[in-house]
TORKE-582115 format. One record per residue: residue in three letters; residue number from 1; x, y, z of N, C-alpha, C, O in turn. Coordinates in nm, 3 decimals, always signed. Layout:
residues N
PT res   n     n_x     n_y     n_z    ca_x    ca_y    ca_z     c_x     c_y     c_z     o_x     o_y     o_z
PT Ala NUM       X       Y       Z       X       Y       Z       X       Y       Z       X       Y       Z
...
END
This chain:
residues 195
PT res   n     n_x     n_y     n_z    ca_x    ca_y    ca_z     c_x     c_y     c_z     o_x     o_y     o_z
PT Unk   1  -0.734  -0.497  +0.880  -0.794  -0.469  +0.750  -0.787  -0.588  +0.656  -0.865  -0.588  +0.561
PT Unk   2  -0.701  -0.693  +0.673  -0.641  -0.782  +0.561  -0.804  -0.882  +0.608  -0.886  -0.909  +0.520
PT Unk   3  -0.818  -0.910  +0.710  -0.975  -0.996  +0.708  -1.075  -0.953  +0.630  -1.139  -1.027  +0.554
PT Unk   4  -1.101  -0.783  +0.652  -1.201  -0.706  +0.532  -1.191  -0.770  +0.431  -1.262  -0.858  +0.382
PT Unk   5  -1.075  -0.712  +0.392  -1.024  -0.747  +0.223  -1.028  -0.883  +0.148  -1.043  -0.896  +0.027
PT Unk   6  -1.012  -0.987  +0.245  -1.030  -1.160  +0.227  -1.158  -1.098  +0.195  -1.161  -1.040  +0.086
PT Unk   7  -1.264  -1.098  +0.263  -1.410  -1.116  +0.302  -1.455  -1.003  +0.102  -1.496  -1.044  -0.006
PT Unk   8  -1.424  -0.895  +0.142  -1.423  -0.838  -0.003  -1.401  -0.909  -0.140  -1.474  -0.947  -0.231
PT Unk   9  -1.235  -0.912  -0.108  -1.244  -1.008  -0.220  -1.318  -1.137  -0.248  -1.349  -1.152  -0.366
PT Unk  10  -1.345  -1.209  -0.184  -1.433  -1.324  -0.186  -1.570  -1.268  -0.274  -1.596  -1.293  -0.391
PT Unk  11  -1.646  -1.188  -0.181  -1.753  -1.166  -0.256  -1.749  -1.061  -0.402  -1.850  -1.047  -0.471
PT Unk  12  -1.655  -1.012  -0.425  -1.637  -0.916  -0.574  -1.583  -1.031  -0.672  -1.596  -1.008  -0.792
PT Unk  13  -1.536  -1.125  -0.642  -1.512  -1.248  -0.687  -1.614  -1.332  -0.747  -1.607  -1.380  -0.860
PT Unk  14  -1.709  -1.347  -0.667  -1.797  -1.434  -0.679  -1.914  -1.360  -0.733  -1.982  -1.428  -0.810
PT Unk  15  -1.960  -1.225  -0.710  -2.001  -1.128  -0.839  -1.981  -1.169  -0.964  -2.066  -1.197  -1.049
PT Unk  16  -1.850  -1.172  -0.972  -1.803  -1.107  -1.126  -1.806  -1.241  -1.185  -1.758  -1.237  -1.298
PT Unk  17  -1.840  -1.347  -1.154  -1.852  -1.526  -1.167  -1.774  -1.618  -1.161  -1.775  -1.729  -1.214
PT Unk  18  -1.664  -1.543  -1.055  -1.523  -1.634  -0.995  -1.550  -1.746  -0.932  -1.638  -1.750  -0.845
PT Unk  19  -1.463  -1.877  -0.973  -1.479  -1.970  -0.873  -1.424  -1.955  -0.777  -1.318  -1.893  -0.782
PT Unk  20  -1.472  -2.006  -0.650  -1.344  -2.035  -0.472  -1.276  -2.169  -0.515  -1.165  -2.197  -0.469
PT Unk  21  -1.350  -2.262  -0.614  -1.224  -2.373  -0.620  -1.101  -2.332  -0.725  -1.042  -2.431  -0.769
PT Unk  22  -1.061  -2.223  -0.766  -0.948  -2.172  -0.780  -0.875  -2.145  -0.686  -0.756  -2.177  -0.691
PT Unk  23  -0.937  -2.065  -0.551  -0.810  -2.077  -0.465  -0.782  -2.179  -0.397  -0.753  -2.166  -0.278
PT Unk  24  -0.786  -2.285  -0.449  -0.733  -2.441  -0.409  -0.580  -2.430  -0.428  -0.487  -2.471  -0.358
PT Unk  25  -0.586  -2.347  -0.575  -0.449  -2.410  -0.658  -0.362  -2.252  -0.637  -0.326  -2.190  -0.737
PT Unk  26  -0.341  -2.212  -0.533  -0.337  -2.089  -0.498  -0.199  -2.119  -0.540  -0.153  -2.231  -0.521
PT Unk  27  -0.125  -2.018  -0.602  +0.062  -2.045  -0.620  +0.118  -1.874  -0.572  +0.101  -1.763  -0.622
PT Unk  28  +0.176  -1.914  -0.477  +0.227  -1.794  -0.412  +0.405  -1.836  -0.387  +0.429  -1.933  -0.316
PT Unk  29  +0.492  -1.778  -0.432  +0.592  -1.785  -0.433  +0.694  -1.734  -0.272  +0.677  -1.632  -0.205
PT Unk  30  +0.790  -1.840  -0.250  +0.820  -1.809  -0.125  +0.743  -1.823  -0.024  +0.785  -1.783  +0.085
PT Unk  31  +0.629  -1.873  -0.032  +0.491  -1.846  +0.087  +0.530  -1.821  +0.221  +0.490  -1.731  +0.295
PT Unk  32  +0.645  -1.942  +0.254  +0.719  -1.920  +0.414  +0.734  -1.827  +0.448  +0.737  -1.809  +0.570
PT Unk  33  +0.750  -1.737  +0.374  +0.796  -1.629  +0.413  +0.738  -1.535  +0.502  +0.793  -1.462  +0.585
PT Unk  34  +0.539  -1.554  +0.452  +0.469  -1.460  +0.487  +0.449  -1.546  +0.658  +0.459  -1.484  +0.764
PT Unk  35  +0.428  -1.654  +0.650  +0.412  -1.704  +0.781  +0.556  -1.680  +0.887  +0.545  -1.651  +1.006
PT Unk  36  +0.625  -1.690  +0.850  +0.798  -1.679  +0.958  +0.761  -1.507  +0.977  +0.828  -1.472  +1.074
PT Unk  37  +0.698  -1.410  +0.936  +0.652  -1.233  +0.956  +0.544  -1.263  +1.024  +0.532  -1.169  +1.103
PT Unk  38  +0.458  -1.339  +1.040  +0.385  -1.363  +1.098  +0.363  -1.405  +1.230  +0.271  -1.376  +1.306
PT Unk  39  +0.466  -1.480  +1.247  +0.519  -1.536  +1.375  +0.596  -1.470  +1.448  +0.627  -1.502  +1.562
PT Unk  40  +0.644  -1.342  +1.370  +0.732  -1.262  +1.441  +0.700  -1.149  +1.455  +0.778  -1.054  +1.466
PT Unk  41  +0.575  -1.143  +1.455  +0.512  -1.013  +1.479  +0.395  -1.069  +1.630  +0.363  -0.998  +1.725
PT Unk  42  +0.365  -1.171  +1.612  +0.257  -1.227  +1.679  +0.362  -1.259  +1.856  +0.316  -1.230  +1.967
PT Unk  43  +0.471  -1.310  +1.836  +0.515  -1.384  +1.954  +0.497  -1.274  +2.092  +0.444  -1.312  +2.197
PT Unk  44  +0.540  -1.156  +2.076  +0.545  -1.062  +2.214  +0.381  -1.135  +2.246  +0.388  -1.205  +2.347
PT Unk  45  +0.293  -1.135  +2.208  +0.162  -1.174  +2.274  +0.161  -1.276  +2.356  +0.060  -1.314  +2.416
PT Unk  46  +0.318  -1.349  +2.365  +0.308  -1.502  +2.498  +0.421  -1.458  +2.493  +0.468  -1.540  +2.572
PT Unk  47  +0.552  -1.361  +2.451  +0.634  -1.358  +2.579  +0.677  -1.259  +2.602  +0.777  -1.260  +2.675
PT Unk  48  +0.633  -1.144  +2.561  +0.584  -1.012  +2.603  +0.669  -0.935  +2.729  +0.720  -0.823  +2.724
PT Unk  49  +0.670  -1.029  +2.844  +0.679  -0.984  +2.937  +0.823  -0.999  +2.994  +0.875  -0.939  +3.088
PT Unk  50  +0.876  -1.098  +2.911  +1.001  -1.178  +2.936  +1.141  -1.045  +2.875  +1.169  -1.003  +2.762
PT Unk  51  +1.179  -1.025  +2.966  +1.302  -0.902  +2.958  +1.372  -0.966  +2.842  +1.389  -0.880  +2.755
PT Unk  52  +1.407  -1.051  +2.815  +1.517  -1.120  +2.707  +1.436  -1.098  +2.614  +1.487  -1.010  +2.544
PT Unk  53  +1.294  -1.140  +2.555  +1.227  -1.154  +2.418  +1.194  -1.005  +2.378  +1.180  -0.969  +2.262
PT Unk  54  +1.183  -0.919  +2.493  +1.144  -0.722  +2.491  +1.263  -0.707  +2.425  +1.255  -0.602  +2.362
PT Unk  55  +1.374  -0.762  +2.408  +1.483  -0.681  +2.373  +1.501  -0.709  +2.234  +1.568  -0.642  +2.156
PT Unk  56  +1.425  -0.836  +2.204  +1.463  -0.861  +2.045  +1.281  -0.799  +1.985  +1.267  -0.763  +1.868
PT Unk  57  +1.187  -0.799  +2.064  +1.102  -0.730  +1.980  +1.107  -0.664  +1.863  +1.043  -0.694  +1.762
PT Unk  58  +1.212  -0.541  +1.879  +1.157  -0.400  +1.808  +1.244  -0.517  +1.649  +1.179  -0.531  +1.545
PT Unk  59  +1.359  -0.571  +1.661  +1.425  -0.613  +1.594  +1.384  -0.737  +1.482  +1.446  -0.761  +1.378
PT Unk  60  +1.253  -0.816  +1.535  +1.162  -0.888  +1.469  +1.100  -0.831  +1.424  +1.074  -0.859  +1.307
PT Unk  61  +1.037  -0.715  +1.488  +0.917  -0.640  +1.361  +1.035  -0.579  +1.237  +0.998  -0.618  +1.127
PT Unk  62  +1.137  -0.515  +1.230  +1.183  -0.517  +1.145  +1.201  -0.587  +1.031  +1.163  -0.558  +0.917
PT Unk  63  +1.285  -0.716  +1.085  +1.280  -0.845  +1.004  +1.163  -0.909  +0.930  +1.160  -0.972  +0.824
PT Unk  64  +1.062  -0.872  +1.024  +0.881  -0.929  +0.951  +0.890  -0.828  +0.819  +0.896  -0.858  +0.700
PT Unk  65  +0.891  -0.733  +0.865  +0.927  -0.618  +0.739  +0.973  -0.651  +0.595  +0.932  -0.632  +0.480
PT Unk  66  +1.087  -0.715  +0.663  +1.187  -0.744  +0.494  +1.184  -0.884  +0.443  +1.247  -0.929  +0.348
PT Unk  67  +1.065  -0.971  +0.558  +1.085  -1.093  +0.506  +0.944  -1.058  +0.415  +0.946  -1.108  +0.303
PT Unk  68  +0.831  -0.984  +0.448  +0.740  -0.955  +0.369  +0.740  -0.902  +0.256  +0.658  -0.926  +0.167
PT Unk  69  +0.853  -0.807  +0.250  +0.866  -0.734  +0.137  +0.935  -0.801  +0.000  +0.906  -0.766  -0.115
PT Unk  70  +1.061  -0.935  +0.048  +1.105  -0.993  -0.013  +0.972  -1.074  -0.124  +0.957  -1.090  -0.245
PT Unk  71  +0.902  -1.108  -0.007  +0.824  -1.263  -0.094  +0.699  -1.157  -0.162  +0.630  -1.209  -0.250
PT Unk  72  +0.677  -1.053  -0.135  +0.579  -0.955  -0.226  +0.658  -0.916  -0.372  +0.595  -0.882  -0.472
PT Unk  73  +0.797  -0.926  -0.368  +0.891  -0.836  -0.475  +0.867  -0.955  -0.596  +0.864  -0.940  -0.718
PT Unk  74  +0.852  -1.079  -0.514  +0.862  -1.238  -0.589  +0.770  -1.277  -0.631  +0.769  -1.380  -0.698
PT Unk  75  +0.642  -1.193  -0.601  +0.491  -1.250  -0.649  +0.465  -1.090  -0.742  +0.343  -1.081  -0.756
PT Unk  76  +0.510  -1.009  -0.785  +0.502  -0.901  -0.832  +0.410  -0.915  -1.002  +0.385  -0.819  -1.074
PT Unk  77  +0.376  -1.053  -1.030  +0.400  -1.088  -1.193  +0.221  -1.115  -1.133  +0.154  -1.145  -1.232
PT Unk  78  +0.152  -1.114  -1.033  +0.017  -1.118  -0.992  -0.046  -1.015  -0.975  +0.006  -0.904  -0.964
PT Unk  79  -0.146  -1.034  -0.973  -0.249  -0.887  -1.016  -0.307  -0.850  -0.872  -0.368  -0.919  -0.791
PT Unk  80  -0.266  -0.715  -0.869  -0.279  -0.656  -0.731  -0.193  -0.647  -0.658  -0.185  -0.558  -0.574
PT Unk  81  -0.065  -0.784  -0.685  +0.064  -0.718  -0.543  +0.078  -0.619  -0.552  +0.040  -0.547  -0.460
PT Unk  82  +0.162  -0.544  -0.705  +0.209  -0.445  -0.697  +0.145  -0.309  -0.578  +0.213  -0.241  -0.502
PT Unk  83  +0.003  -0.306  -0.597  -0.041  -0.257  -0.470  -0.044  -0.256  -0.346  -0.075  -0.157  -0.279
PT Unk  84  -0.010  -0.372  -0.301  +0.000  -0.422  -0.171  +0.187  -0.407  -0.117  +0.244  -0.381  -0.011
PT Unk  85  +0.233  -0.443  -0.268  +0.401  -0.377  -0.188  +0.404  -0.184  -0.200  +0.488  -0.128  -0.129
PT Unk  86  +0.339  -0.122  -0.263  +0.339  +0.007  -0.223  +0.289  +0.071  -0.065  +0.322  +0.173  -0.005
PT Unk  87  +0.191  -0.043  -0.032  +0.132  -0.028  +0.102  +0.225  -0.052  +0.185  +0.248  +0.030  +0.273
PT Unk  88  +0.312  -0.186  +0.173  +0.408  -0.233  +0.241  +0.494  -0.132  +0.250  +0.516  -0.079  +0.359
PT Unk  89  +0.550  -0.095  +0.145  +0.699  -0.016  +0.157  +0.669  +0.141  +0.226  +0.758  +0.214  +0.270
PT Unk  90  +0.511  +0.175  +0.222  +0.506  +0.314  +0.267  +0.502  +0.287  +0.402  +0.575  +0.360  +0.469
PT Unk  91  +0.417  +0.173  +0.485  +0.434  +0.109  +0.617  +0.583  +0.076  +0.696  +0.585  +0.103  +0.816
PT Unk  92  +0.700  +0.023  +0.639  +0.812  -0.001  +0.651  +0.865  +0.099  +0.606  +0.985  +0.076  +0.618
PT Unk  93  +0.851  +0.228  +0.546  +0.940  +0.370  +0.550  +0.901  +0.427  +0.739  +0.978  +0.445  +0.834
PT Unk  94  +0.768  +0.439  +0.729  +0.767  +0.496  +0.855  +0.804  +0.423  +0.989  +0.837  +0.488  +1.088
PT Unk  95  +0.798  +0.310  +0.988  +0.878  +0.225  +1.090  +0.975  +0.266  +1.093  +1.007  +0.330  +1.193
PT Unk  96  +1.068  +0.247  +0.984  +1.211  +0.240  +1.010  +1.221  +0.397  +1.070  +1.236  +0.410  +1.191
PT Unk  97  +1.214  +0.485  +1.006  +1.254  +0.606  +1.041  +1.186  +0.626  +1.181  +1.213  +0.736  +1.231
PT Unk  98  +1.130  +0.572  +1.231  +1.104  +0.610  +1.402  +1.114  +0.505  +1.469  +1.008  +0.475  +1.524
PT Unk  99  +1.214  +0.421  +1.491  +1.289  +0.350  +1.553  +1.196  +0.227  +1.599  +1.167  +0.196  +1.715
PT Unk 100  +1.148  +0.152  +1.453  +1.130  +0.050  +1.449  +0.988  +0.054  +1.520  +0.948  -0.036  +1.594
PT Unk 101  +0.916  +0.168  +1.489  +0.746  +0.169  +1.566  +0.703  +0.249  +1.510  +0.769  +0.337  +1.455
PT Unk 102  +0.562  +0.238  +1.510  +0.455  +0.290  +1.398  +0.390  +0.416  +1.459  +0.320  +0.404  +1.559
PT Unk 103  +0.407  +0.517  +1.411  +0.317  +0.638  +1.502  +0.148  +0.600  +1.476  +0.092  +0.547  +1.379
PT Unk 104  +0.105  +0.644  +1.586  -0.071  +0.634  +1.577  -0.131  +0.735  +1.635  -0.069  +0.793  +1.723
PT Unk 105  -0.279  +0.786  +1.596  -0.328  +0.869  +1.662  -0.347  +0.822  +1.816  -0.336  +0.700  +1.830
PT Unk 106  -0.370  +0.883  +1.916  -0.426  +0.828  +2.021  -0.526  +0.917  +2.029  -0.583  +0.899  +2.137
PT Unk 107  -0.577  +1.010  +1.964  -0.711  +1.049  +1.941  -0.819  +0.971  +1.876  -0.939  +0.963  +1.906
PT Unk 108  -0.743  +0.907  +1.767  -0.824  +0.793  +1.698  -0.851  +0.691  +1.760  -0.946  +0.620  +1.727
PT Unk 109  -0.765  +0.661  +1.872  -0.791  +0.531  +1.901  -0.936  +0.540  +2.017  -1.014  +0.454  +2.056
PT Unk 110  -0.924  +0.678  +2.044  -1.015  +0.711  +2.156  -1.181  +0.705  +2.052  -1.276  +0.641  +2.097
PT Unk 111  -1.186  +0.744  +1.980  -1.289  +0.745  +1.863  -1.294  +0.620  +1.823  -1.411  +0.598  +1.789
PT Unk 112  -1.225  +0.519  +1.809  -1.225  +0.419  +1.807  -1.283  +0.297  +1.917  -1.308  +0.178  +1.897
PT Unk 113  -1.289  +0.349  +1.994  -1.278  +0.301  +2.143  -1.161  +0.220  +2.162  -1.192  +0.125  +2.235
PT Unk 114  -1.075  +0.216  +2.138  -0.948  +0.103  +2.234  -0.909  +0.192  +2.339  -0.794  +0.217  +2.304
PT Unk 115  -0.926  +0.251  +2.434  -0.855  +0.293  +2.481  -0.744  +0.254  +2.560  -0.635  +0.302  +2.592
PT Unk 116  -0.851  +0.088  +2.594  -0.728  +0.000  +2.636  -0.593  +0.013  +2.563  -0.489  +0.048  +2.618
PT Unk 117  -0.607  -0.015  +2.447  -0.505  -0.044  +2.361  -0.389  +0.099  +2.370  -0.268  +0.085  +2.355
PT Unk 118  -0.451  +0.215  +2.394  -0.357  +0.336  +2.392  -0.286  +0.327  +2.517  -0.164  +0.334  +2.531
PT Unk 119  -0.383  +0.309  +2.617  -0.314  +0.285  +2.753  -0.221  +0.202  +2.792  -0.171  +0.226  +2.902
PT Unk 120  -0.164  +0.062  +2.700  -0.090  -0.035  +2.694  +0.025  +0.051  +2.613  +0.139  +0.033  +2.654
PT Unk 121  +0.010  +0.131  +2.516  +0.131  +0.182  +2.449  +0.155  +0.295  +2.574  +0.276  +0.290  +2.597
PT Unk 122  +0.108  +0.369  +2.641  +0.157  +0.498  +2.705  +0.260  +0.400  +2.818  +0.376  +0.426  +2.850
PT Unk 123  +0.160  +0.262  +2.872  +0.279  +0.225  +2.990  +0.378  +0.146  +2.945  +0.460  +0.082  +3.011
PT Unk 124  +0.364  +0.155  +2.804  +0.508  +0.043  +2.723  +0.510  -0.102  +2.695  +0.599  -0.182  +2.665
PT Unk 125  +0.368  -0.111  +2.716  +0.348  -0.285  +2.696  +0.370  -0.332  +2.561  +0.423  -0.437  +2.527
PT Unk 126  +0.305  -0.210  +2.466  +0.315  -0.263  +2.322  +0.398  -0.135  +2.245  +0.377  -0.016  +2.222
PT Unk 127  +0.495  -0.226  +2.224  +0.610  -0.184  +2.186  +0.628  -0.139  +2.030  +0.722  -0.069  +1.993
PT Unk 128  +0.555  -0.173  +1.969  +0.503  -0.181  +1.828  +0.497  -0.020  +1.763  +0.542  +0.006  +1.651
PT Unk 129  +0.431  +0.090  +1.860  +0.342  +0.177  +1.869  +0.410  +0.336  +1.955  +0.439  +0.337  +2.074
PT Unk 130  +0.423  +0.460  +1.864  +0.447  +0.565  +1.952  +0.342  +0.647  +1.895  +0.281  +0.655  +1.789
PT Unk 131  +0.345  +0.723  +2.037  +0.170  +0.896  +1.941  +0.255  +0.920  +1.826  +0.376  +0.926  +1.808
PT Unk 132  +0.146  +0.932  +1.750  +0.157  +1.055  +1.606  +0.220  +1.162  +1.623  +0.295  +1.205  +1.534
PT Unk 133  +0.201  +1.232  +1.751  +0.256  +1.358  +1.744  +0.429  +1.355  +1.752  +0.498  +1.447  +1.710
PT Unk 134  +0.486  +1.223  +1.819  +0.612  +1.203  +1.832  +0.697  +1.132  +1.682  +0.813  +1.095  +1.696
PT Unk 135  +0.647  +1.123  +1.581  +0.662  +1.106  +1.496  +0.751  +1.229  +1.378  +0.710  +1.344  +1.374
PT Unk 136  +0.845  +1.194  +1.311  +0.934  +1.257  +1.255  +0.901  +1.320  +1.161  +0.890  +1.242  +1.066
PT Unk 137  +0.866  +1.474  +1.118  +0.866  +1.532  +1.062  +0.708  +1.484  +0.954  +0.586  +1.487  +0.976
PT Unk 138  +0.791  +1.445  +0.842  +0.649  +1.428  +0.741  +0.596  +1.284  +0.731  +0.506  +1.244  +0.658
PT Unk 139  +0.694  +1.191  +0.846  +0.637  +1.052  +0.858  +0.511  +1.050  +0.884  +0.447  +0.950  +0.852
PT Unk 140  +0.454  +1.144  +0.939  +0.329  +1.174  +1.021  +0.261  +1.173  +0.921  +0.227  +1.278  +0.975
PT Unk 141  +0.188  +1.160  +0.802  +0.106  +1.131  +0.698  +0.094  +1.005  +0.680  -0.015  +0.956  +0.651
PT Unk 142  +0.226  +0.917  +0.698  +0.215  +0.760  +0.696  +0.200  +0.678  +0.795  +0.250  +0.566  +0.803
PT Unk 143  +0.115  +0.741  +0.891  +0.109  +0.674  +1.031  -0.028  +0.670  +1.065  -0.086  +0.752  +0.993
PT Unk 144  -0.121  +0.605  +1.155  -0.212  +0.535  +1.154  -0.273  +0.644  +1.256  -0.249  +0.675  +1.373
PT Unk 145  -0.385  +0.698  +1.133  -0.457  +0.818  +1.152  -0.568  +0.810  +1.092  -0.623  +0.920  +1.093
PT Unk 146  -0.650  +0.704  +1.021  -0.748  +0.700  +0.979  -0.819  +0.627  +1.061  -0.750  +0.534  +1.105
PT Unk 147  -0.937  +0.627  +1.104  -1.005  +0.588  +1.196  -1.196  +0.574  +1.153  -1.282  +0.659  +1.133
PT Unk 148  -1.196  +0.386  +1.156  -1.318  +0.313  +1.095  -1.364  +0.317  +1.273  -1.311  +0.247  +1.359
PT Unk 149  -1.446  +0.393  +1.290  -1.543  +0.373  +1.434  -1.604  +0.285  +1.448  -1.621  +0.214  +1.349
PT Unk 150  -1.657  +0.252  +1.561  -1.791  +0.205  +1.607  -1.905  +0.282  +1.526  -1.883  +0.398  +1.493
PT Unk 151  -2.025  +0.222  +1.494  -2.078  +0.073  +1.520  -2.027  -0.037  +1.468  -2.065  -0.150  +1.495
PT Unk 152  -1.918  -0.001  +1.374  -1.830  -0.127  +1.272  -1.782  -0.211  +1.402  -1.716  -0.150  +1.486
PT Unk 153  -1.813  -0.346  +1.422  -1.770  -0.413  +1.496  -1.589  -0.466  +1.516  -1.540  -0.561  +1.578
PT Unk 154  -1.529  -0.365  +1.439  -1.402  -0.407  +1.412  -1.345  -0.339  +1.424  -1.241  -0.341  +1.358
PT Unk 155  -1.370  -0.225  +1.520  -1.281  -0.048  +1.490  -1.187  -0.052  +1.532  -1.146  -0.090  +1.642
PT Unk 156  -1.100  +0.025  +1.366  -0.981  +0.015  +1.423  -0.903  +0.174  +1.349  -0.960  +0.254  +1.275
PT Unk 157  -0.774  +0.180  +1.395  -0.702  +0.297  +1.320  -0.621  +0.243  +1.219  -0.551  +0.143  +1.232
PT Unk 158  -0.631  +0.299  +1.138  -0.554  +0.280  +1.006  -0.442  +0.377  +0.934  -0.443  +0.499  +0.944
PT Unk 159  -0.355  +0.310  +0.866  -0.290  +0.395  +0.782  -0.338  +0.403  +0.657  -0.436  +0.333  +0.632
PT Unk 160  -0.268  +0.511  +0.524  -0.293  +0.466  +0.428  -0.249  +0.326  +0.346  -0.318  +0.263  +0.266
PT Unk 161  -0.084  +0.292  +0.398  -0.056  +0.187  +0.328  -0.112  +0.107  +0.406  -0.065  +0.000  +0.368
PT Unk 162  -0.180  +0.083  +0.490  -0.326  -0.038  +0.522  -0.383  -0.067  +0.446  -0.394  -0.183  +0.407
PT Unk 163  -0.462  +0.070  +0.380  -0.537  +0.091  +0.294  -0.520  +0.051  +0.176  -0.595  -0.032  +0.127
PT Unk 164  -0.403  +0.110  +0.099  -0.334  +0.066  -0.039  -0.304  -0.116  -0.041  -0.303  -0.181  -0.145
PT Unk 165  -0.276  -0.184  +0.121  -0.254  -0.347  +0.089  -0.376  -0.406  +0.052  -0.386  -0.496  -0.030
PT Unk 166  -0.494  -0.340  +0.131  -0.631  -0.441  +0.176  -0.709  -0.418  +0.000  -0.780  -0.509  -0.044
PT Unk 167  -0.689  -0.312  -0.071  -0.717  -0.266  -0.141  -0.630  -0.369  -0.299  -0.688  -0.379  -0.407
PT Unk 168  -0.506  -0.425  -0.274  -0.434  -0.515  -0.344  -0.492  -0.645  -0.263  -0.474  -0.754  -0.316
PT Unk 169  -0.528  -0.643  -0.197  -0.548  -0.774  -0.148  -0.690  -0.823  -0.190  -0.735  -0.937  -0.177
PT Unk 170  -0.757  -0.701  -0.248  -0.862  -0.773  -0.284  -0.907  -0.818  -0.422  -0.983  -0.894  -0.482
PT Unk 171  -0.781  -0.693  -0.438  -0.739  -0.775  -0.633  -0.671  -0.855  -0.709  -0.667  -0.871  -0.831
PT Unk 172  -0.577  -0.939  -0.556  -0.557  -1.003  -0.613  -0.663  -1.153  -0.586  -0.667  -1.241  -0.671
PT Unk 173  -0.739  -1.160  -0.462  -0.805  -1.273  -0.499  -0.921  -1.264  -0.590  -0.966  -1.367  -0.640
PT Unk 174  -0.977  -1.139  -0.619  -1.058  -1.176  -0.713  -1.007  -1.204  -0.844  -1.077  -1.255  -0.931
PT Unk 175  -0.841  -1.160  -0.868  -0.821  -1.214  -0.975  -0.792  -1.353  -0.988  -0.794  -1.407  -1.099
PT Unk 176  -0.760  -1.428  -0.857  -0.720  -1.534  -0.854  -0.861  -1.661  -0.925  -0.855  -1.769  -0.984
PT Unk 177  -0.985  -1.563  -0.874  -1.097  -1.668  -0.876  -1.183  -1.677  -0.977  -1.267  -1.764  -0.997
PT Unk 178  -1.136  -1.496  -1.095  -1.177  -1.477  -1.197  -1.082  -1.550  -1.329  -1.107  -1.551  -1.449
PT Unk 179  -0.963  -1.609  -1.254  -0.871  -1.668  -1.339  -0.875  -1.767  -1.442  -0.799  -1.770  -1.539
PT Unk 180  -0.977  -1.858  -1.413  -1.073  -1.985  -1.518  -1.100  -1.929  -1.650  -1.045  -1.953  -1.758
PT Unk 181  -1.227  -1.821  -1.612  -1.266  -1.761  -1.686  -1.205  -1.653  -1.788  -1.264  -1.625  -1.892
PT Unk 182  -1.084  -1.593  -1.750  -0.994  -1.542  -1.836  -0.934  -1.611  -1.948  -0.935  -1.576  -2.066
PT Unk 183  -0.874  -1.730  -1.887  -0.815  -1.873  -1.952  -0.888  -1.943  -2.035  -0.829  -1.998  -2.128
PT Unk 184  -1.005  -1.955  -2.025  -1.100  -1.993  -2.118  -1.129  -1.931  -2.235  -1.129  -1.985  -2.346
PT Unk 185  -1.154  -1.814  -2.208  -1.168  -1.686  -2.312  -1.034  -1.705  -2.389  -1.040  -1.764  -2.498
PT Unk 186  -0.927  -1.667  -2.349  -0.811  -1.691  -2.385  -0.794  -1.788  -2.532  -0.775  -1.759  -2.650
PT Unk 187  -0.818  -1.954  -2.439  -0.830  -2.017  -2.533  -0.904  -2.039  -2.643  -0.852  -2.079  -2.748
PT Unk 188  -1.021  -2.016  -2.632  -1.115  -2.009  -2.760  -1.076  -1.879  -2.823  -1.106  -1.890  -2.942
PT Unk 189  -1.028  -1.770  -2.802  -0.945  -1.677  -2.898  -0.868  -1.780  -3.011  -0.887  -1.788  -3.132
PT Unk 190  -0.765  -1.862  -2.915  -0.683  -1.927  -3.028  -0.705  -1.975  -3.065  -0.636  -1.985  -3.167
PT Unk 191  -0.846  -2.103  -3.056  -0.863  -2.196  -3.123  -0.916  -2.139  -3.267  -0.881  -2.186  -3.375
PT Unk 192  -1.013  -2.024  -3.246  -1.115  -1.920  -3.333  -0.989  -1.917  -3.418  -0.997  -1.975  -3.526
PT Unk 193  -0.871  -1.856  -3.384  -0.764  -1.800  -3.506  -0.674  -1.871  -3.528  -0.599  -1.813  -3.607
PT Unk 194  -0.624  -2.003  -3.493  -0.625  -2.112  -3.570  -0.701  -2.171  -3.689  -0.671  -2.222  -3.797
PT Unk 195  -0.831  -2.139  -3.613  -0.909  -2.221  -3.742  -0.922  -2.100  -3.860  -0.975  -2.125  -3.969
END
């Protein structure tokens, strides 16, 4: 969803008469942070298979968790995180409480077409991932049950806090690109009531 939301925000941006050479001067606090969650969510994809790296899996997606949540708590003073850490923290409630994996429909995914992808969680390849139905009690609302089909060339299942990040994510770059133009306004306020 976070590609949508780039792609969104970009163009609600550039609507509303945002520049893209604002996000030159992009200031994101902690940034490392988001890349070291990144890397540790991504690695099972090259060593996956390796009995030693399966065992620290479930224990990196955790950590991606709190290294994300940290550097979101730190950019909080920007327009739109606050949305995007509610997404976060409702995403990382239901992890944690089902042992470090995300429930999903596997009905959705079938509507979706991956079926590949369901069939890799049933034989344990992706570790990431248990059915919805095995999911704890009322976690099952925060687990990835919304489902963007085909013909969308991108179908996929979703949660809501997917939804609630991609949805901050697109406010905050359009605020980033509508930011000139705020500042400007701004200033000719003061100069006006100065003079």
């Amino acid at each position: 969803m976070f590609g949508e939301g780039i792609i969104i925000g970009l163009l609600l941006g550039k609507l509303n008469g945002g520049r893209l050479r604002n996000l030159e001067r992009l200031s994101i606090r902690a940034w490392p942070l988001i890349l070291s969650a990144f890397v540790l969510q991504i690695y099972p994809i090259f060593f996956g298979k390796d009995s030693l790296y399966q065992g620290f899996q479930l224990y990196s997606y955790a950590i991606s968790y709190l290294l994300l949540i940290i550097c979101v708590v730190l950019n909080l003073n920007q327009k739109g995180v606050w949305l995007i850490l509610v997404g976060l923290l409702m995403n990382a409630a239901v992890v944690f409480l089902n042992q470090m994996r995300m429930p999903i429909s596997f009905s959705g995914l079938e509507m979706a077409g991956l079926q590949e992808m369901m069939q890799n969680i049933q034989k344990g390849e992706i570790l990431y991932y248990i059915p919805l139905d095995s999911a704890k009690n009322w976690t099952k609302i925060l687990g990835k049950y919304i489902v963007i089909p085909k013909p969308y060339p991108f179908a996929k299942v979703v949660s809501i806090g997917d939804l609630l990040m991609t949805v901050g994510l697109v406010l905050w770059i359009r605020g980033k690109m509508m930011r000139s133009i705020f500042s400007q306004k701004a200033e000719m306020l003061r100069f006006k009531y100065k003079r």
